[in-house]
C-alpha positions as CSV (number, residue, x, y, z in Angstrom):
1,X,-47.9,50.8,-70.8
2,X,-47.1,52.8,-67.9
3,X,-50.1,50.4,-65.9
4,X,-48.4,47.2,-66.8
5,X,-44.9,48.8,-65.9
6,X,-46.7,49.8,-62.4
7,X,-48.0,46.4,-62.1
8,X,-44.7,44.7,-62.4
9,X,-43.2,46.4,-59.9
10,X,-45.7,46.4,-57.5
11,X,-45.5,42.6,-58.2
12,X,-41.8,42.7,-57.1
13,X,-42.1,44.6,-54.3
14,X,-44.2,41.4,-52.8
15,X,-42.4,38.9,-53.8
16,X,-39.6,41.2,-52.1
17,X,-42.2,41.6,-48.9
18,X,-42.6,37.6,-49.2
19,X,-39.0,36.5,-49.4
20,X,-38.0,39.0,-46.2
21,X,-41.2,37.7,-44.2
22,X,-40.2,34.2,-44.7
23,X,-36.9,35.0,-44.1
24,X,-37.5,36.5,-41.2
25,X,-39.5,33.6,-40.1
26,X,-37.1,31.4,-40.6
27,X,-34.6,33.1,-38.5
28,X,-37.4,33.1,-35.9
29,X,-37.7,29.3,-36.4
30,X,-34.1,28.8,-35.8
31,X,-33.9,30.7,-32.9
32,X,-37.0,29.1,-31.3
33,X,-35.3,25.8,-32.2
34,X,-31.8,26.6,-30.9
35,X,-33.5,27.8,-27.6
36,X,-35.5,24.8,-26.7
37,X,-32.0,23.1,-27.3
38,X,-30.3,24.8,-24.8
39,X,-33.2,24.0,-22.8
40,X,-33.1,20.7,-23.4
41,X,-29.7,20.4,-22.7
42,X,-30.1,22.2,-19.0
43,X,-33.1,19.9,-18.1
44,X,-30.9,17.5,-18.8
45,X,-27.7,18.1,-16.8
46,X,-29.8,19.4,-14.0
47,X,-31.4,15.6,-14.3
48,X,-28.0,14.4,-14.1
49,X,-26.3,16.1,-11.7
50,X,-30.0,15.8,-9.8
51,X,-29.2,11.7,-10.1
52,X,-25.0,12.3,-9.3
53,X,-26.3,14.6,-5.9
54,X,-28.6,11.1,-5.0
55,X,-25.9,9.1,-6.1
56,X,-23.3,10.2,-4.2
57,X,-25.8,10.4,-1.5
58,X,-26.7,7.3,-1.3
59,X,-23.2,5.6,-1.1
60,X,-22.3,8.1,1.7
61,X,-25.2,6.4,3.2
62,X,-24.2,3.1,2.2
63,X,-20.5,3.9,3.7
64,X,-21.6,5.6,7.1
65,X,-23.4,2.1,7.6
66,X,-19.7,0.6,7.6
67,X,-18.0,2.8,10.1
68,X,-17.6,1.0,13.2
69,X,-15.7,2.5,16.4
70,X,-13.2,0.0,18.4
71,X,-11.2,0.9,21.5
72,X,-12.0,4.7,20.3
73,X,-10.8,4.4,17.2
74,X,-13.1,5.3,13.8
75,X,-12.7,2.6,11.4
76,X,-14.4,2.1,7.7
77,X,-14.2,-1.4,7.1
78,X,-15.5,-3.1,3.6
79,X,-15.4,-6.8,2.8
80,X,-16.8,-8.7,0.3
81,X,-18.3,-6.1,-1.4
82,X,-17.8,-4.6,-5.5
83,X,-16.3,-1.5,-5.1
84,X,-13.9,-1.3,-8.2
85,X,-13.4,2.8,-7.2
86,X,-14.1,4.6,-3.7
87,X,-16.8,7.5,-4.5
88,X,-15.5,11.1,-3.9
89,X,-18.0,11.6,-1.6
90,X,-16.0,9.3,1.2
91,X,-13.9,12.7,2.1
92,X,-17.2,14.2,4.4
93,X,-15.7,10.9,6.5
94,X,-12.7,12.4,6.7
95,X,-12.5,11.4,10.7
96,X,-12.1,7.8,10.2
97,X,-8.9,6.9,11.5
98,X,-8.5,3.1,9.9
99,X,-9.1,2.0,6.3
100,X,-10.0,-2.0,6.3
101,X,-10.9,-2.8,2.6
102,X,-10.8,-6.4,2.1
103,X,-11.5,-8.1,-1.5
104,X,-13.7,-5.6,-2.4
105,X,-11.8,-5.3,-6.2
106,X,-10.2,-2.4,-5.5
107,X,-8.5,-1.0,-8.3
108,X,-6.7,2.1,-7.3
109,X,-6.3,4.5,-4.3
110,X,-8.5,7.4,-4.1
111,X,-6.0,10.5,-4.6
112,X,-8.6,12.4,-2.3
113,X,-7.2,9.6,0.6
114,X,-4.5,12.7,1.0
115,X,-7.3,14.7,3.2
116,X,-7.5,11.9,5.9
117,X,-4.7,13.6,8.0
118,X,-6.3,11.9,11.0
119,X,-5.7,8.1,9.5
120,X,-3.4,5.7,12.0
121,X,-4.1,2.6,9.2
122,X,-4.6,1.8,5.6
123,X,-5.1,-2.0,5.3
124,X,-6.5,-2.3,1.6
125,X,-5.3,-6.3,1.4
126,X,-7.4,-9.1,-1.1
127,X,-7.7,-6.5,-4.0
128,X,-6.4,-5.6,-7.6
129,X,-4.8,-2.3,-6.8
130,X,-1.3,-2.5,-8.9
131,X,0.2,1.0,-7.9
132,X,1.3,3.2,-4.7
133,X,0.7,6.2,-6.8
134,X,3.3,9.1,-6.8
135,X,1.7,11.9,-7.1
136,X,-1.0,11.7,-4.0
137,X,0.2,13.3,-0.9
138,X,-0.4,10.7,1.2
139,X,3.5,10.4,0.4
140,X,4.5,13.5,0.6
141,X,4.6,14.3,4.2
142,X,0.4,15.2,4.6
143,X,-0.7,12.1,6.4
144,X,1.8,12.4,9.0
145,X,0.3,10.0,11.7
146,X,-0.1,7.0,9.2
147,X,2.0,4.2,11.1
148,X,0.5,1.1,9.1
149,X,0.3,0.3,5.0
150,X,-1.1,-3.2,4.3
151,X,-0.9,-3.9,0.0
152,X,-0.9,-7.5,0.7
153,X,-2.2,-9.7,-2.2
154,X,-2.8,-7.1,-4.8
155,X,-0.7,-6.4,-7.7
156,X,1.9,-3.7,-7.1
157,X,4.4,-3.9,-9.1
158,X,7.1,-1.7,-7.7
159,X,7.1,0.8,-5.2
160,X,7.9,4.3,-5.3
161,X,10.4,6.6,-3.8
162,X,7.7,8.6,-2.3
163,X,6.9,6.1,0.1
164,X,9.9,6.8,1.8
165,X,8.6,10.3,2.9
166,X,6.0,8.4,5.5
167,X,8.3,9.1,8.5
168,X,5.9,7.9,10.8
169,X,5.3,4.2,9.3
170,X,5.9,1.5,11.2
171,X,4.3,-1.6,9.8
172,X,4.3,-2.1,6.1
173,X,3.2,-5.3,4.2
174,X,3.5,-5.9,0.5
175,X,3.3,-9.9,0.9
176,X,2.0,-11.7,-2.2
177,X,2.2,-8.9,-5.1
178,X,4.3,-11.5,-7.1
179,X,6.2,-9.9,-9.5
180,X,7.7,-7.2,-6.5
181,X,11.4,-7.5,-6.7
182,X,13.1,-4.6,-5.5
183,X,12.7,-1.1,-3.5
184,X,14.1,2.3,-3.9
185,X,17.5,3.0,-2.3
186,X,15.4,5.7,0.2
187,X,13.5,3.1,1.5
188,X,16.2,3.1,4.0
189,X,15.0,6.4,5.5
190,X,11.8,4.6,7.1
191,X,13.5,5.5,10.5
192,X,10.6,4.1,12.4
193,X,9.6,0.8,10.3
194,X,9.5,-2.1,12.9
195,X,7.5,-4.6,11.1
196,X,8.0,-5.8,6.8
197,X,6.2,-8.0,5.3
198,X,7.7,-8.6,1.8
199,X,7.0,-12.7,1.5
200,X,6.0,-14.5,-1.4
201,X,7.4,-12.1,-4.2
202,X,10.3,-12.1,-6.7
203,X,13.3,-10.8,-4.7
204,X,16.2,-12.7,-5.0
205,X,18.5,-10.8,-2.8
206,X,18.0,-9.3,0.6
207,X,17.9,-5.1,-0.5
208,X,20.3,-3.0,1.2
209,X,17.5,-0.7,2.0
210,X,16.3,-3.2,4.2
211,X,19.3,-4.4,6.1
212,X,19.9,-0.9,6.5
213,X,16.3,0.1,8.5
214,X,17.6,1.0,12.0
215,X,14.4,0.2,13.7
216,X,13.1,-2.8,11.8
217,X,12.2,-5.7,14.3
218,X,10.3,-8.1,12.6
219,X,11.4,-9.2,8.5
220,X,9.5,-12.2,6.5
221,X,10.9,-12.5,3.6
222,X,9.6,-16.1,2.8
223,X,8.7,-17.3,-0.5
224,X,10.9,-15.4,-2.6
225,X,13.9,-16.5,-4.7
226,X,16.7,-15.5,-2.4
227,X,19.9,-17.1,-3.0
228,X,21.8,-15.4,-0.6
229,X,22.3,-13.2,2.1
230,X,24.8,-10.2,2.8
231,X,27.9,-11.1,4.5
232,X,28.1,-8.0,6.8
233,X,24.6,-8.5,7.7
234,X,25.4,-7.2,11.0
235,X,27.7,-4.2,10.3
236,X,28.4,-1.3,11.9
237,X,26.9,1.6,10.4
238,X,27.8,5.2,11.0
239,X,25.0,8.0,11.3
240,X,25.6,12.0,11.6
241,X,25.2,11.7,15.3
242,X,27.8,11.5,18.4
243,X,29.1,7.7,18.6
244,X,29.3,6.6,22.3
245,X,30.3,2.9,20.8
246,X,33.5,2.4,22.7
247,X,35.5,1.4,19.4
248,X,35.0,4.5,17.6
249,X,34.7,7.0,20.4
250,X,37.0,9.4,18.9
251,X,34.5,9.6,16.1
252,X,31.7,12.2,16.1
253,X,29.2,9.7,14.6
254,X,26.5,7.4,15.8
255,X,27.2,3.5,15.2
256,X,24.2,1.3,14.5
257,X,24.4,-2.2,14.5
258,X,23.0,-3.7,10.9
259,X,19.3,-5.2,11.6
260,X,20.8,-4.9,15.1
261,X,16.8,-4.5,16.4
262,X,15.5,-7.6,14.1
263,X,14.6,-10.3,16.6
264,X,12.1,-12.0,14.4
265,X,13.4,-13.2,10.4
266,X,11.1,-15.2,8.5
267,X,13.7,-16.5,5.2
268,X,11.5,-20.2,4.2
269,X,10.9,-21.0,1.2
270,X,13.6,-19.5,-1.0
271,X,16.8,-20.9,-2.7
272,X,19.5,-20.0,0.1
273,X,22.4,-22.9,-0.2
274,X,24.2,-21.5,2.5
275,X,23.9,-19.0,5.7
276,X,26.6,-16.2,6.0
277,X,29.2,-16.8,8.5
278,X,28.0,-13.5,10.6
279,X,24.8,-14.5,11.2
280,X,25.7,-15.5,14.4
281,X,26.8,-11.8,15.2
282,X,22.8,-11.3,15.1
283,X,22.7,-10.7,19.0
284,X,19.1,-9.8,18.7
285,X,17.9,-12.6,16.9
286,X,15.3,-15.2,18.9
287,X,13.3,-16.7,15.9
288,X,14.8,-17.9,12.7
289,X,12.7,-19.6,9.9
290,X,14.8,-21.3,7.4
291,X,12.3,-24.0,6.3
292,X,12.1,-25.5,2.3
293,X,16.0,-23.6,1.1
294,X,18.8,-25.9,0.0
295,X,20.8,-25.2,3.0
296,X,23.3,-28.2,3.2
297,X,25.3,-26.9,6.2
298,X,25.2,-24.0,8.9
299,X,28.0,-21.9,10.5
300,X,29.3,-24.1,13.3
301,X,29.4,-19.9,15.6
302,X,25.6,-20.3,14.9
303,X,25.6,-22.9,17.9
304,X,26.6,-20.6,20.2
305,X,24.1,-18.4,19.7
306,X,21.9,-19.0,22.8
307,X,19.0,-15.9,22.5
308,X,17.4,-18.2,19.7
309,X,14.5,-19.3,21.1
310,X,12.5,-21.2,17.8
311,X,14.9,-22.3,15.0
312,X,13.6,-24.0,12.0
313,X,15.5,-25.8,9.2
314,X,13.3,-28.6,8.0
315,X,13.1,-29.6,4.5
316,X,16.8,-28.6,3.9
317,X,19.4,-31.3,2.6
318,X,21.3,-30.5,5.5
319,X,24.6,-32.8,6.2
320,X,24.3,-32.4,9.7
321,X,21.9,-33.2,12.6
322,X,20.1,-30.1,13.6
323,X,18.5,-29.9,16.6
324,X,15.2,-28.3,16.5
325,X,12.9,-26.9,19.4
326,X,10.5,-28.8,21.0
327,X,7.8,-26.2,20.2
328,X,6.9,-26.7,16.7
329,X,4.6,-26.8,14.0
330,X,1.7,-29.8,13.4
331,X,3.6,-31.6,10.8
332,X,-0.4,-32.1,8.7
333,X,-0.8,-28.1,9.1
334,X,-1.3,-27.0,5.3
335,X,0.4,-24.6,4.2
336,X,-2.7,-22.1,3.9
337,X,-3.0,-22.6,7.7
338,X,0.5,-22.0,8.2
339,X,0.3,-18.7,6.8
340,X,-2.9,-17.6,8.4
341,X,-1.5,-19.1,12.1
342,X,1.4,-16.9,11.6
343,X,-0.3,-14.1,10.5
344,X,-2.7,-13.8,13.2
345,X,0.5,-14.5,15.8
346,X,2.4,-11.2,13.9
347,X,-0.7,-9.3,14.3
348,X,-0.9,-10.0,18.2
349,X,2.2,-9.1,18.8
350,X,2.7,-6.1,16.7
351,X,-0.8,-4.9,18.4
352,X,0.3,-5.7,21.6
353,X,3.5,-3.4,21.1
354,X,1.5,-0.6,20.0
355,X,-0.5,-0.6,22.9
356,X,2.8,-0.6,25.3
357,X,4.1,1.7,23.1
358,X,1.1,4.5,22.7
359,X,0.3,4.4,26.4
């Protein structure tokens, strides 16, 4: 008896030893498992960051063959290419100077564009971009030496009061967004805008912010739905500076005159049935474009005003001869070619001031 009793519990005690080896084994097992895991996973984000490092590589190389250097200046200039998102690896470029992105299907602005303290010019025209975003600094006061913003024919949809902080822009052109139909009330602090391109989009009145723009020179506003214009167009405004304007001398402010700098006002194709009598107050004013509106009649003062040196009003149901210029547009000119002629004249010009200007 006592044997088979010694027997049993010998018998147990392997099965213990079993169960405690295997067990054991098994923890082993798992461990072995779970390391080779890890492992696995490390090989294989090494493997991917190893292909992101030759990634990124490779488009810096691919972008450094698209700088090109004019008159001194560092430019990065893209057309015709897919590049639905600008790798982050761009900011090792951070000395370019001009941005020229052209229908490349751009779909947003880098927020890393904030680093490119030395950049004179973004032109990122021809894509799908369809917000100025807030929150990049580019509009908050970093980029301070930006002087032109080209959005044309993209898809913004409005733009924000951050722009306003680019004190040093003066060319902006938001031409053919579309559905654009107003701007913030502190676009009006753009002290040194000369040049505003704000033609074929959905306005249909001329902003205040606009009319107030002490330095702005040259306004197309064709192809909107304007139906009128302000009457005090060319009012006097008053700024926190000392007025020497001898009919408010005893006031200690600065008077500006309204668009008093605009010499160049581009107004075709909109849905204007009559011009404000005060237009003619426009001393400043040398071209008018008033083409394709539903103008019946001018201000008889606008006769008198002699500085205008191209005035056009054709395809009007005016009531009354109009004399035009003898410099004019072909008459068989498309209206594609119309837009590209005077683009190309705007551009001459406005480079030609910058060079006076900057020497």
């Amino acid at each position: 008896m006592f044997l088979f009793q010694q027997e049993v519990v010998m018998t147990v005690a392997a099965c213990g030893s079993v169960r405690s080896i295997k067990a054991l084994w098994e923890t082993r097992i798992k461990r072995r498992e779970e390391e080779q895991s890890r492992r696995s996973l490390r090989g294989g984000a090494m493997v991917r960051l190893s292909l992101g490092v030759w990634e990124d590589r490779a488009a810096l190389a691919r972008l450094k063959d698209k700088l090109q250097m004019e008159d001194g200046c560092l430019i990065l200039r893209i057309e015709h290419e897919e590049w639905k998102s600008l790798p982050s690896c761009l900011i090792q470029l951070r000395e370019v100077q001009e941005w020229q992105i052209h229908r490349a299907g751009l779909q947003k602005i880098p927020p890393f564009i904030s680093s490119f303290q030395s950049l004179l010019v973004l032109d990122l025209s021809r894509n799908g971009i369809s917000e100025i975003p807030k929150q990049i600094v580019l509009f908050s006061g970093k980029l301070t030496r930006l002087r032109e913003l080209m959005l044309n024919y993209n898809r913004i949809q409005f733009v924000p009061v951050e722009l306003s902080y680019c004190e040093s822009l003066e060319k902006l052109e938001l031409a053919m967004n579309r559905v654009l139909s107003c701007l913030p009330d502190q676009f009006r602090n753009l002290n040194r805008l000369q040049h505003l391109d704000l033609s074929m989009n959905d306005f249909t009145c001329l902003p205040d912010s606009v009319v107030g723009l002490p330095a702005l020179e040259w306004l197309d506003m064709g192809g909107n739905r304007l139906q009128h214009l302000p009457e005090d167009i060319h009012r006097l405004v008053l700024l926190s500076e000392p007025c020497t304007h001898p009919q408010l001398a005893s006031q200690q402010h600065r008077c500006v005159l309204r668009m008093g700098k605009l010499h160049t006002f581009w107004l075709q194709r909109n849905e204007l049935q009559k011009l404000p009598e005060n237009i003619s107050r426009m001393s400043g004013l040398d071209t008018l474009v008033l083409s394709s509106n539903r103008l019946k009649d001018i201000p008889p003062l606008m006769e008198d005003m002699s500085q205008l040196r191209f005035v056009n009003f054709r395809d009007n149901p005016l009531t009354l001869d109009v004399t035009l210029p003898s410099r004019k547009m072909e008459a068989n000119m498309d209206e594609e070619d119309q837009e590209d002629d005077r683009e190309i004249t705007k551009r001459r010009i406005f480079r030609l001031k910058q060079t006076i200007r900057h020497r």
